[in-house]
ZAZA-851953 format. One record per residue (C-alpha): residue in one letter; y negated, z negated, x negated. Coordinates in pm, whole numbers, padded with zeros to 5 digits, always signed. Each point is the difference from the previous one (the first is absolute). Last residue first. Layout:
<recs>
aYZX...
</recs>
This chain:
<recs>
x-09381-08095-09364x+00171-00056-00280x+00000-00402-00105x+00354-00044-00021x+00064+00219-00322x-00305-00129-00136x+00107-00353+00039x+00338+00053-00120x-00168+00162-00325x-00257-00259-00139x+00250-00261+00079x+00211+00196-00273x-00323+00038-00209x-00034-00376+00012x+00331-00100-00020x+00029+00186-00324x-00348-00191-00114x+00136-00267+00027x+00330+00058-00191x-00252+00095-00261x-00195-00325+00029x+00353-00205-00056x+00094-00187+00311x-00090-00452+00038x-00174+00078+00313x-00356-00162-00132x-00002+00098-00325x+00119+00386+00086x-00278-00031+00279x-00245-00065-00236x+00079+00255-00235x+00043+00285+00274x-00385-00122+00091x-00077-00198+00284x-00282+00101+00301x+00152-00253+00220x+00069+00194+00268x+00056+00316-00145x+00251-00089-00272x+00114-00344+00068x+00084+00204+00361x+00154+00261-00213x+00202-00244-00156x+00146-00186+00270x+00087+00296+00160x+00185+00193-00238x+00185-00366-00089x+00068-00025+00365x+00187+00361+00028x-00019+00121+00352x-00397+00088-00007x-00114-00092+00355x-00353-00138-00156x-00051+00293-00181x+00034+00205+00316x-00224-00135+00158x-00267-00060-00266x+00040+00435-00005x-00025+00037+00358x-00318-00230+00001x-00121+00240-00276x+00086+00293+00142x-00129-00055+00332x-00332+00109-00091x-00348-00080+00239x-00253+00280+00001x+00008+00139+00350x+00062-00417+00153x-00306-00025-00145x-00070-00334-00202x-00395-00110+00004x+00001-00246-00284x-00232-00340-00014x-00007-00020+00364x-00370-00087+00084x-00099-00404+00060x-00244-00061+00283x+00288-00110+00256x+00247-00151-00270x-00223-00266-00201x-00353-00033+00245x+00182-00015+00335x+00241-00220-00114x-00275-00218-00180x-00225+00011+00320x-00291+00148+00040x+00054+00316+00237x+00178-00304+00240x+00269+00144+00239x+00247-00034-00221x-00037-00372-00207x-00176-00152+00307x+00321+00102+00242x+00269-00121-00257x-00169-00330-00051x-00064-00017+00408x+00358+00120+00031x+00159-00310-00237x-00221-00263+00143x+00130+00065+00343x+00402+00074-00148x-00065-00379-00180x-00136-00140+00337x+00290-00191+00119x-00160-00386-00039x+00267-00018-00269x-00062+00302-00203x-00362-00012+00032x+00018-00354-00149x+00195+00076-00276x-00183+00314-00108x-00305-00218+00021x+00163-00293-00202x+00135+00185-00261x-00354+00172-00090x-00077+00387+00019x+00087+00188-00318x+00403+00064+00123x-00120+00134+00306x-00267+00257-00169x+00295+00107-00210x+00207+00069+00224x-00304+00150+00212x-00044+00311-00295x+00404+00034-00065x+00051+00106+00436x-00335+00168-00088x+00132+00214-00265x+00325+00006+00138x-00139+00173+00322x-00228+00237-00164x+00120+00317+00144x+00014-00116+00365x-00378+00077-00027x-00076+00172+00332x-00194-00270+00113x+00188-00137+00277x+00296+00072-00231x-00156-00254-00264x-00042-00327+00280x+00362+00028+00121x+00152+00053-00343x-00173-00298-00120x+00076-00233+00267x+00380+00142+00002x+00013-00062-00389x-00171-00358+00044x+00237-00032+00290x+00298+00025-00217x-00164-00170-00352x+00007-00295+00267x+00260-00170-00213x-00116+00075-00313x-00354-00161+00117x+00114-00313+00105x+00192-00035-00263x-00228+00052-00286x-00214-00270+00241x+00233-00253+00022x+00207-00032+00320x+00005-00321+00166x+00239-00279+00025x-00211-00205-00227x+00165-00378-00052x-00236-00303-00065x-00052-00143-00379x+00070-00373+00013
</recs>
């Protein structure tokens, strides 16, 4: 006879703490000034939960040591100049360095105002169109309109969004 589990498993376990994991975390990283990576190290002990065995994240969980086990992991992976945390997002350098002088609204205001196009067809085709990279051929195949009537919503789309656009 196989005997009932009332307990959590450990997927469980850990989905249902992902609460205090994020307070853990949060505590630890504003201590040292690195709010910043929160949901790198909220992803980096996930996944060092879901590596250790069942029966120790079952066990912690029952005897009420699961938070415990979860700040010591958090503690060793920031304060440690060794660790993998420490190694992947504290040694790493931002691959672009975005000024706030240099940054252009146009083409956010632009995507905007593409995507609040009246007319679904003009939509639906510019977003085959610059989302997908698709030629006017493709997207006749795919919409079932003639390439030249395409191409018309195209240019018209090509308008509207220029008109709105004008800063």
């Amino acid at each position: 006879m196989i005997a009932k589990r009332f307990s959590l498993s450990k997927e469980e376990i850990i989905t249902s703490n992902q609460g205090s994991i994020r307070a853990i975390c949060s505590s630890v990283l504003s201590n040292n000034n690195d709010i910043h990576l929160l949901d790198d190290l909220i992803q980096d002990i996930n996944l060092i939960l879901l590596t250790q065995m069942d029966e120790t994240i079952e066990s912690l969980h029952e005897t009420n040591q699961f938070e415990y086990f979860v700040a010591r992991v958090v503690t060793n992976q920031v304060i440690s100049t060794s660790s993998p945390f420490h190694n992947t997002y504290r040694l790493r350098e931002p691959k672009n360095h975005l000024k706030s002088d240099n940054y252009d609204i146009l083409p956010d205001l632009l995507w905007y105002n593409l995507s609040n196009l009246k007319h679904k067809g003009m939509r639906d085709v510019m977003y085959l169109r610059f989302e997908y990279g698709l030629k006017i051929q493709e997207i006749s195949l795919i919409k079932g309109y003639s390439p030249s009537y395409i191409h018309r919503l195209i240019g018209l789309s090509y308008k509207l969004i220029k008109n709105s656009s004008k800063i």
